[in-house]
C-alpha positions in Angstrom: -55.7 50.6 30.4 -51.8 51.1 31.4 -48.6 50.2 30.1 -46.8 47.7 31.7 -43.1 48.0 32.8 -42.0 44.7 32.2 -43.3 43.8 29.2 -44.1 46.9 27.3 -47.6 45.7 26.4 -51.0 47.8 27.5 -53.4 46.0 30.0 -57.2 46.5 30.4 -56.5 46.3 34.0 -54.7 45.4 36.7 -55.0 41.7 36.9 -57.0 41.6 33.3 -57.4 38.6 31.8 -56.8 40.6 28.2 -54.3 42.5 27.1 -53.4 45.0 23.9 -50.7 43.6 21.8 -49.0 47.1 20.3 -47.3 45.4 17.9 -50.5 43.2 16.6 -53.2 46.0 17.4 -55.4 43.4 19.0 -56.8 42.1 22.5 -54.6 39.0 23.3 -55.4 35.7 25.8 -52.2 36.5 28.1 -51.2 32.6 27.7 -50.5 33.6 24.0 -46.8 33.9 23.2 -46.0 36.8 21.2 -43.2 37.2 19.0 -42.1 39.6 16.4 -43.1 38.3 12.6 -45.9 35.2 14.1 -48.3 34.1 17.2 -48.1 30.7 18.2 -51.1 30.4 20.7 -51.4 27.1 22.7 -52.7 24.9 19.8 -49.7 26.2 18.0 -47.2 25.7 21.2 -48.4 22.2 21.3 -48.2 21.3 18.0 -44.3 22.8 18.0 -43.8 20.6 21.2 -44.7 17.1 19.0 -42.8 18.3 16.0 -39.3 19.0 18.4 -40.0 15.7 20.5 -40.3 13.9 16.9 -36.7 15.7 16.1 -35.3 14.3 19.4 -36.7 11.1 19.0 -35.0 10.2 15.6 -32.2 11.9 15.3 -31.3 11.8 19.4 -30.1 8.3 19.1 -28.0 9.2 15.9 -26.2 11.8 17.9 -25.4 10.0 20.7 -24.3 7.6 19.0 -20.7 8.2 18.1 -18.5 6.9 15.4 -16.5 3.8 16.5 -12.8 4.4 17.1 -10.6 2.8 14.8 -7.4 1.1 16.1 -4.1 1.5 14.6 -2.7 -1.0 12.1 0.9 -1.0 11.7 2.3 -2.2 8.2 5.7 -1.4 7.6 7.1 -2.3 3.7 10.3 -2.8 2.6 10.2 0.2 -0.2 6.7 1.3 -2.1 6.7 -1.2 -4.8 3.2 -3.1 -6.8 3.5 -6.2 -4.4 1.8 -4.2 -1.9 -0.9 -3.6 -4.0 -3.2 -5.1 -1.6 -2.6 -2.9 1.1 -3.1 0.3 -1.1 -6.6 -1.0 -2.2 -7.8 -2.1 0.9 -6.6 1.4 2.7 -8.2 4.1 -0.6 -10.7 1.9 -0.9 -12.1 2.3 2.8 -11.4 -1.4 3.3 -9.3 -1.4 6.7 -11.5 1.1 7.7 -14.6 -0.9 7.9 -12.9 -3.7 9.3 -12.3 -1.3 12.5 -8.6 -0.4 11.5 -6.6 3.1 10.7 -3.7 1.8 9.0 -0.5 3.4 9.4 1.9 2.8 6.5 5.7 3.2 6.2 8.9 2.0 5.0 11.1 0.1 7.3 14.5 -1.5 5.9 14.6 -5.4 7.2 16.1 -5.2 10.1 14.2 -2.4 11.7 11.3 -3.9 10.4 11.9 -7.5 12.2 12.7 -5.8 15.5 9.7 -4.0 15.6 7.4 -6.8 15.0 9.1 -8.6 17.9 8.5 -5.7 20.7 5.5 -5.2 18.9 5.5 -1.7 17.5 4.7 -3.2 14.3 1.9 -5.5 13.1 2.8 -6.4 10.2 5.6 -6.5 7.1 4.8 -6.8 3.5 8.3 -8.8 2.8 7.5 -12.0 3.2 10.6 -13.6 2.0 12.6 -11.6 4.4 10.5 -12.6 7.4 10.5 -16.5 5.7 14.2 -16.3 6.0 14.3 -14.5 9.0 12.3 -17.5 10.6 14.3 -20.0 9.5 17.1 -18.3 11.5 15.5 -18.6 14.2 13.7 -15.5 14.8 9.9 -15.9 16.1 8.1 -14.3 12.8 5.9 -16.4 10.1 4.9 -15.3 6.7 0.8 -14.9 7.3 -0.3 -14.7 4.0 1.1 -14.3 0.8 0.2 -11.4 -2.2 1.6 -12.6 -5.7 3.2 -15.6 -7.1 5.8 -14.0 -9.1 7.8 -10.3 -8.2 7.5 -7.4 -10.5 11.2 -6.6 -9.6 13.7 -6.2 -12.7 17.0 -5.9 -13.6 18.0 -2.7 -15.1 21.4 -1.3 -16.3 23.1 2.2 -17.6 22.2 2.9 -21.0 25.9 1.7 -21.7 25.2 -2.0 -20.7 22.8 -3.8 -22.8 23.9 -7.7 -21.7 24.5 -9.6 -18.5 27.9 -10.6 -19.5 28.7 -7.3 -19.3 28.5 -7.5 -15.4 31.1 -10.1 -14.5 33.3 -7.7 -11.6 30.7 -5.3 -11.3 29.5 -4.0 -8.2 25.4 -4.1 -8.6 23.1 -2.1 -6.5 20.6 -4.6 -4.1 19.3 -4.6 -0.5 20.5 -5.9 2.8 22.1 -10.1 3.1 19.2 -12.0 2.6 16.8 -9.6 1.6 13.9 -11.0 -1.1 15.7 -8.3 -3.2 19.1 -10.4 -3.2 18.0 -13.4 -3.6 15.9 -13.0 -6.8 19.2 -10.6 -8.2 20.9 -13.7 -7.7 18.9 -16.2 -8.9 18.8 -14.1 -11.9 22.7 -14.0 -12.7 22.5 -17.6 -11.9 19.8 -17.9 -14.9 22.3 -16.0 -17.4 25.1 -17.8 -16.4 26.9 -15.8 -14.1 28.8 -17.2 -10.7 28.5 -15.4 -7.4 32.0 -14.4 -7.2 31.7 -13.0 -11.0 29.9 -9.9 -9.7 29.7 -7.7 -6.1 26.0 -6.4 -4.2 26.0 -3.4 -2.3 23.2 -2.4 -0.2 22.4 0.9 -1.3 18.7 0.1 0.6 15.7 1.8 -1.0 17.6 4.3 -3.2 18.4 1.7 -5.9 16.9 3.5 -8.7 18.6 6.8 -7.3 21.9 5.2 -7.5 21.2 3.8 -11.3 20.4 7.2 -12.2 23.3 8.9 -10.3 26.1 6.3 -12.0 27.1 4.9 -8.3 25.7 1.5 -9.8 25.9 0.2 -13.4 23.3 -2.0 -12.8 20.4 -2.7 -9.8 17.5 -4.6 -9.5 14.2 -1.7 -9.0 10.3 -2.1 -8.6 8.1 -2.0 -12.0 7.0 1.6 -11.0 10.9 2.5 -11.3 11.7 0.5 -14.1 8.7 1.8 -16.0 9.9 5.8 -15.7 13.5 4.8 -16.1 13.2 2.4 -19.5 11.8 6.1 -20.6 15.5 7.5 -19.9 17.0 5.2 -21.8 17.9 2.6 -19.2 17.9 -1.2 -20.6 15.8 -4.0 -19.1 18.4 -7.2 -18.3 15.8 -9.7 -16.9 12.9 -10.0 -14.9 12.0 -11.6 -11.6 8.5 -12.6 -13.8 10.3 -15.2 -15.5 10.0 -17.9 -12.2 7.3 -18.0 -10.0 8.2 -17.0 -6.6 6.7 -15.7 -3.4 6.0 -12.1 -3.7 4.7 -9.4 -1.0 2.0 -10.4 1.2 2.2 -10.6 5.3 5.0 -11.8 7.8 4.3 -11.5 11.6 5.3 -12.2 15.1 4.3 -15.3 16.6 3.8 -13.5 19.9 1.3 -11.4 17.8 -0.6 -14.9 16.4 -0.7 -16.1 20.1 -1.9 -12.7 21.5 -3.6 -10.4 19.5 -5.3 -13.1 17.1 -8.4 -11.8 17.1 -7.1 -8.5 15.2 -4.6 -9.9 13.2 -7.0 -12.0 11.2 -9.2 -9.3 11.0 -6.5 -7.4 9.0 -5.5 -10.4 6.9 -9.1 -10.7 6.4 -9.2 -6.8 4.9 -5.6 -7.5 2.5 -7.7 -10.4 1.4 -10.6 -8.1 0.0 -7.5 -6.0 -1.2 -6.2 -8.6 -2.9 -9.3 -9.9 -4.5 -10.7 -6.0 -5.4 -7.5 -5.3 -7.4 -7.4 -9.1 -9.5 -10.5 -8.2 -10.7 -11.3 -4.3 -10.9 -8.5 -2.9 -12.7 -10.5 0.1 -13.0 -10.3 0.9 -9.4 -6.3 -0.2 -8.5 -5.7 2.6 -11.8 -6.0 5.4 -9.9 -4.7 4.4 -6.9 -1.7 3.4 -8.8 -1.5 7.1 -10.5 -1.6 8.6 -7.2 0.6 5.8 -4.9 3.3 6.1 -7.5 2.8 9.4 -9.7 2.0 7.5 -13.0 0.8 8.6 -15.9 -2.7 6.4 -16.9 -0.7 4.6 -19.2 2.1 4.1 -16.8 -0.5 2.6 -14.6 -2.0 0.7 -17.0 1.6 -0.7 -17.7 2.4 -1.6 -14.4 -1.0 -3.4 -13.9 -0.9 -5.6 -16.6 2.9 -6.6 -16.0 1.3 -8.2 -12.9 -1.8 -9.7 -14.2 -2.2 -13.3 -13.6 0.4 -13.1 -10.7 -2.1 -12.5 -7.5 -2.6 -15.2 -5.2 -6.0 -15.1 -4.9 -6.1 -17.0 -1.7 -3.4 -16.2 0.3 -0.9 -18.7 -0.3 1.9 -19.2 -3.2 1.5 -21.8 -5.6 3.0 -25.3 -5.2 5.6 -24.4 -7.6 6.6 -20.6 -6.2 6.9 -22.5 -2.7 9.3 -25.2 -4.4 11.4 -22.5 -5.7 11.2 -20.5 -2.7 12.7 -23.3 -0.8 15.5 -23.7 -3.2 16.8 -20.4 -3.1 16.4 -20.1 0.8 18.5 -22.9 1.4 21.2 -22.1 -1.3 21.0 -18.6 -0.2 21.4 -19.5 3.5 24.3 -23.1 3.1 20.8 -25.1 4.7 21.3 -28.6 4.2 18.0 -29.5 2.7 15.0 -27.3 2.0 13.2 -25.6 4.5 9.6 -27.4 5.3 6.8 -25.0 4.7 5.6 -24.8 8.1 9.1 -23.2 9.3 8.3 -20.2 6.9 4.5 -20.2 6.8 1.7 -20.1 9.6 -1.8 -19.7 7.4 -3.8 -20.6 10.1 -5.8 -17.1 10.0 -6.7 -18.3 6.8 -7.8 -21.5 7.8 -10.4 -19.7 10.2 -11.5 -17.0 7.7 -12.3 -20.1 5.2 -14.9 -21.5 7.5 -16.9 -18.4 8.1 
């Protein structure tokens, strides 16, 4: 017997078909792997070789496969405000995501916004009676699909001013010419009985509750998130843009999109659809994204959800009578001669399609 070099174990002989295992203190077949702690002989070795081929067999194909990559969905929203709803269920809820989509979410004042759906930067905006009335101008966008029937927006003033009235020569805090924010501030004053040139609008863009706050405005129209902290502070309600029913949020984009990138575009309108129809009818989930979108309090949310209820357009499209009034306001807003006809402002042909499937 001698101790090999190589492998530290003790031979019978040169060439021996046995050898002594130190570490075992036994006579061992030389095709017998040896390591520290176990022996796996060649029943052993084979039964390991089925067991690891099994491994590869079943889980190989779920490791080569690889998660799909998502492509980029561009929304772009006038300010974060409850008519894009929609868009924040269907993105926390995993919605876009299983339509294929990452969305990408930001705030774009109109113009920006409408330049960017036109070189195509941006897929979509959420305010569709800016891109409505940007259509009617002229400009190659269409309102896709439509989110609530009436606005959340309201009128709020400085704890000094509890009546309209109290307005006439103001100058009151909206949004850019022609913006959906404008036009129901209007339309509002009109209601109480006050004349466009009783009162002033500046555009003091998304930082309307800001300037309530900070005195620059005695008065400004704000979301229902803004109103609902600043009513707390003392601030007066003057009217609400729930009193008519009116397009509200929802989709506007560029016809060069609808022509070229169809395919994706009603995928997406597809997903705000599921949005849309999750939060009409699970309040329990749009709570907590509503706490976290906006920083409310459960009551806050709860608030906020219920001022909307009944408002959603299920399918995609306004009412008969928010498309009426829509009309109205566009032309008076814009000197047109007549109302608009619906297919100026609206292309619901994506919705059309996802009705047959």
């Amino acid at each position: 017997m001698h101790t090999c070099q190589e492998c530290d174990y003790e031979h019978i002989g040169a060439g021996a078909a046995l050898y002594f295992d130190k570490h075992y203190k036994r006579f061992c077949d030389p095709h017998e792997v040896t390591m520290p702690g176990f022996i796996i002989d060649g029943r052993s070795r084979a039964r390991l070789f089925i067991f690891l081929l099994g491994i590869l067999l079943f889980a190989g194909p779920a490791f080569a496969q690889q998660k799909p990559k998502l492509r980029q969905l561009r929304i772009a929203l006038p300010s974060h405000s409850v008519s894009s709803t929609a868009i924040y269920v269907a993105r926390s809820l995993g919605v876009f995501e299983s339509y294929g989509f990452d969305p990408q979410i930001l705030v774009l004042e109109p113009r920006a916004a409408l330049a960017a759906l036109l070189t195509g930067d941006l897929d979509f905006y959420t305010a569709a009676g800016t891109v409505g009335r940007a259509a009617l101008r002229g400009v190659p966008v269409r309102v896709v699909l439509v989110s609530f029937n009436r606005s959340d927006l309201v009128l709020l003033a400085s704890k000094e001013i509890t009546k309209i009235e109290q307005l006439r020569g103001k100058a009151l805090g909206g949004y850019t010419a022609q913006a959906s924010v404008n036009v129901i501030l209007e339309e509002l004053l009109r209601i109480k009985g006050l004349r466009p040139e009783e009162y002033s609008i500046l555009n003091v863009g998304t930082a309307r509750a800001a300037s309530l706050i900070s005195g620059n405005v005695p008065a400004a129209v704000v979301t229902g998130v803004e109103a609902a902290r600043l009513v707390k502070l003392g601030f007066h309600v003057l009217a609400r843009a729930s009193e008519f029913d009116l397009p509200s949020g929802g989709l506007g984009t560029a016809v060069a999109g609808l022509q070229n990138k169809r395919d994706v575009l009603r995928a997406a309108v597809h997903a705000c659809l599921d949005g849309l129809r999750i939060a009409a009818t699970q309040k329990e989930k749009v709570l907590p994204i509503y706490m976290k979108q906006f920083a409310l309090t459960q009551d806050e949310a709860g608030f906020v959800y219920d001022n909307v209820r009944g408002s959603w357009a299920l399918d995609g499209r306004p009412t008969a009578d928010a498309q009426k009034l829509d009309a109205e306001l566009t032309r008076r807003n814009m000197g047109l001669k007549e109302p608009a006809k619906p297919e100026q402002i609206y292309d619901f042909s994506l919705l059309d399609e996802l009705a047959k499937k």
